[in-house]
ZAMARGU-4260 file (C-alpha; in steps of 0.2 Angstrom, whole numbers, plus 5000, padded with zeros to 4 digits):
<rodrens>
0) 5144/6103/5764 | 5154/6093/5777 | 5143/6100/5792 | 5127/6107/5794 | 5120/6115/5810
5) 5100/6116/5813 | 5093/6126/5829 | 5107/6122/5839 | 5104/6128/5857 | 5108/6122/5874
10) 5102/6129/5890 | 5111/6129/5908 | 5097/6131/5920 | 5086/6146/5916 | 5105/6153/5904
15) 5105/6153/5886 | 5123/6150/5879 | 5116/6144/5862 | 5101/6149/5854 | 5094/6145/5839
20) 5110/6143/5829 | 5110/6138/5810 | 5128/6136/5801 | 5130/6126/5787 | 5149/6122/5785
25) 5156/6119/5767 | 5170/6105/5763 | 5189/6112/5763 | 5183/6131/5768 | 5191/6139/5783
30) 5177/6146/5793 | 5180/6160/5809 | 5169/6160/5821 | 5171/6178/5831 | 5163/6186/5847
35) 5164/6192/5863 | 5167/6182/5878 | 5155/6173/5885 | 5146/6174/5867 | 5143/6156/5868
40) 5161/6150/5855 | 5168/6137/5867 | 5149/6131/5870 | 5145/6127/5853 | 5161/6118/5851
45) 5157/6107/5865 | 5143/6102/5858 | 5149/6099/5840 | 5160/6087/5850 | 5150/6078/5861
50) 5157/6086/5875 | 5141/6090/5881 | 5121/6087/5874 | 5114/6100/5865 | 5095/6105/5874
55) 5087/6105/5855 | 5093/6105/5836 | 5105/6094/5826 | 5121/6092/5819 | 5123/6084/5804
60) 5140/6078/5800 | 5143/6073/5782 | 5127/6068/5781 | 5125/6058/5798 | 5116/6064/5813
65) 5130/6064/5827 | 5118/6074/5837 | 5120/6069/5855 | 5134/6055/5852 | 5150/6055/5864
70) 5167/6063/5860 | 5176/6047/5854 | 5163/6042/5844 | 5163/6058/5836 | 5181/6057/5835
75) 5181/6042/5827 | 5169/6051/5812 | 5185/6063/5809 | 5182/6079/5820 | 5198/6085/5831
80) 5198/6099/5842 | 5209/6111/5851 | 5206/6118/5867 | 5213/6136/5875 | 5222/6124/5887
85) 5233/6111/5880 | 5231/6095/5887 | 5245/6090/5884 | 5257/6077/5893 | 5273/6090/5900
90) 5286/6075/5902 | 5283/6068/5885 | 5292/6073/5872 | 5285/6084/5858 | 5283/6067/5847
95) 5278/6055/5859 | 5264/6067/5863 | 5260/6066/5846 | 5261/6047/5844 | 5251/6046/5860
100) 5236/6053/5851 | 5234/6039/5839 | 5224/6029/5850 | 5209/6029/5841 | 5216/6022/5825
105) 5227/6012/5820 | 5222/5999/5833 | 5233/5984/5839 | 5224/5971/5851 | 5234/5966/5868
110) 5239/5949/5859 | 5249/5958/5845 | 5256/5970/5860 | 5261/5958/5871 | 5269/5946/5857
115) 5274/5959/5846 | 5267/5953/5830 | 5270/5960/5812 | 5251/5968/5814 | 5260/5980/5830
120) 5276/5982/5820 | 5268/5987/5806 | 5255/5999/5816 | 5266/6006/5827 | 5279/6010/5809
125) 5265/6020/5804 | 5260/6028/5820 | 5279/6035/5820 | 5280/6041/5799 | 5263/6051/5801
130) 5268/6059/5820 | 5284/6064/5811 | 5275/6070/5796 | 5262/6080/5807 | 5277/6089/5815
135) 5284/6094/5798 | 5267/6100/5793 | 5266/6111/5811 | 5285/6117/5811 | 5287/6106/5827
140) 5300/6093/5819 | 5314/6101/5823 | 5309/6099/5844 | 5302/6081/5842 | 5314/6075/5856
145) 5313/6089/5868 | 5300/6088/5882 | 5284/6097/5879 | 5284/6106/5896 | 5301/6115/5890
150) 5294/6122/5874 | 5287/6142/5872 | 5269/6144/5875 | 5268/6146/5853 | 5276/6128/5851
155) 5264/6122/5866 | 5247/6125/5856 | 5255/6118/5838 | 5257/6103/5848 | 5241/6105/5853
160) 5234/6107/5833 | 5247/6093/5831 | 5237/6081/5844 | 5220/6084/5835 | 5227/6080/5819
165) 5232/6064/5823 | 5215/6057/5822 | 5215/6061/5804 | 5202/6073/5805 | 5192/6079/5790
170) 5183/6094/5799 | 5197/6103/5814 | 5190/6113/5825 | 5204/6127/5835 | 5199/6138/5851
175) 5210/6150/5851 | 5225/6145/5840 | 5236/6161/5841 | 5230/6168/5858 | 5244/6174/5868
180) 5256/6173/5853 | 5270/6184/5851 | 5270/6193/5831 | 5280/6178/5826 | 5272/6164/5832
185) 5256/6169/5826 | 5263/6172/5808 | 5269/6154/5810 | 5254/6147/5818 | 5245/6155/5803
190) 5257/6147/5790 | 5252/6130/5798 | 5235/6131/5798 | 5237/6138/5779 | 5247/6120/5774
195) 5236/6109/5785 | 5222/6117/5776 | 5228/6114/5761 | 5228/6097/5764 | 5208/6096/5762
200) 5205/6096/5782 | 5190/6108/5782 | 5193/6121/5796 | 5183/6128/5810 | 5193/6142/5821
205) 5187/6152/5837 | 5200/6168/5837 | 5200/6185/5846 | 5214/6191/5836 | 5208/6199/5819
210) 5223/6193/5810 | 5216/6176/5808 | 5204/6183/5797 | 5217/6184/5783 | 5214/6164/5781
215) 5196/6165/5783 | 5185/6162/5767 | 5169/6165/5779 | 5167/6173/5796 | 5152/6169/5809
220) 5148/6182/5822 | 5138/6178/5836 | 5135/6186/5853 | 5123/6182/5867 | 5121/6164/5861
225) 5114/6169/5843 | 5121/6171/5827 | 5119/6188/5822 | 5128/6192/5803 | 5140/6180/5793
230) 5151/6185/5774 | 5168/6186/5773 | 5181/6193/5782 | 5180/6210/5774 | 5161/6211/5774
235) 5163/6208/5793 | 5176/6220/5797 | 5167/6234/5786 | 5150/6227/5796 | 5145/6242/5807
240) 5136/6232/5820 | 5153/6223/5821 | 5164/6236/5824 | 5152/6244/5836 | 5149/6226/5849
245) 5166/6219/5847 | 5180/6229/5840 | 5176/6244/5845 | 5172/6260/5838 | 5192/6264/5839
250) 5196/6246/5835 | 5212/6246/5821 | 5204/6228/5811 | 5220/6228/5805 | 5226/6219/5821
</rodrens>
């Protein structure tokens, strides 16, 4: 188990957004979390990363409380994120966005900057070899010199993945990954996810799109704040309280 979620809840004046959550997540799994909006997804991310304190519970992250600790901090353990909106720097380049992530690690201190020692040669040879290779991984190699603020709205939140996986996270979390893609950049987007999870990064994706269940090996439902039913992706599409509060009585799951 590389994360373990007990009683999570965070209150917003006399508002609920998460209540009581308990989620244990296992090492290398790919794990959806699904619901309406405002069910309280982007929340419980938030405070997985430190964005903001949870109002009681814990998270346990390989073993370590990291309950309450900030966002580079947690970072630094090996937890990236995505967001629905990019934060990304539009007159980089696709790789210097990428490169421009690796601040947390490796480090260079401002004497080996400023006299360009063999330590800063050396880190900033590796910073460039791993941007490059994340590209490859994300099918973004091909733009690496072209400005970020030029590419499709599909290549945008690759770069986005790209960004998080700078850090070398062990546990990734995505909002969102294939939201607003066209039928091609989501079967990309999915292939990507598919290699980077292969890669033994454990997996943690907010998604609307029912698609994404195809990479799922476990899918979380919550609504109002609570967790309400969790099994695999086909146990939740067949679940009846599912289809009835979030896809719809009508709903093709197939899509």
């Amino acid at each position: 188990m590389i994360l373990e979620i007990n009683g999570l809840t965070k209150n917003f004046g006399g508002l609920t957004a998460v209540s009581g959550i308990d989620i244990k997540v296992n090492d290398g799994e790919v794990l959806g979390l699904i619901g309406p909006n405002g069910a309280g997804k982007s929340t419980f991310f938030n405070l997985i990363t430190g964005v903001i304190p949870p109002t009681k519970g814990k998270i346990i992250f390989k073993g370590k409380d990291i309950t309450g600790k900030r966002p580079h901090e947690i970072a630094e353990l090996g937890i990236g994120r995505t967001f629905q909106l990019n934060p990304l720097f539009p007159n980089f380049t696709v790789l210097q966005n990428v490169i421009s992530s690796f601040q947390i690690r490796p480090r260079s201190n401002w004497l080996d900057t400023f006299f360009n020692t063999p330590v800063y040669r050396k880190n900033e040879a590796y910073i460039l070899e791993q941007s490059l290779e994340i590209l490859n991984l994300v099918g973004l190699y091909k733009v690496k010199d072209e400005l970020a603020k030029n590419q499709p709205h599909g290549y945008q939140k690759m770069l986005g993945v790209a960004r998080a996986l700078a850090i070398k996270p062990s546990l990734l979390l995505l909002d969102e990954p294939i939201a607003g893609m066209n039928p091609d950049e989501i079967d990309n987007t999915i292939e990507a996810i598919k290699r980077t999870s292969q890669r033994g990064v454990t997996i943690i994706l907010v998604e609307h799109n029912m698609k994404i269940l195809e990479i799922c090996n476990r899918v979380v439902v919550i609504n109002f704040g609570q967790k309400i039913v969790e099994g695999s992706p086909q146990e939740i599409k067949e679940n009846p309280e599912v289809i009835r509060a979030y896809l719809g009585s009508g709903h093709d799951t197939k899509h």
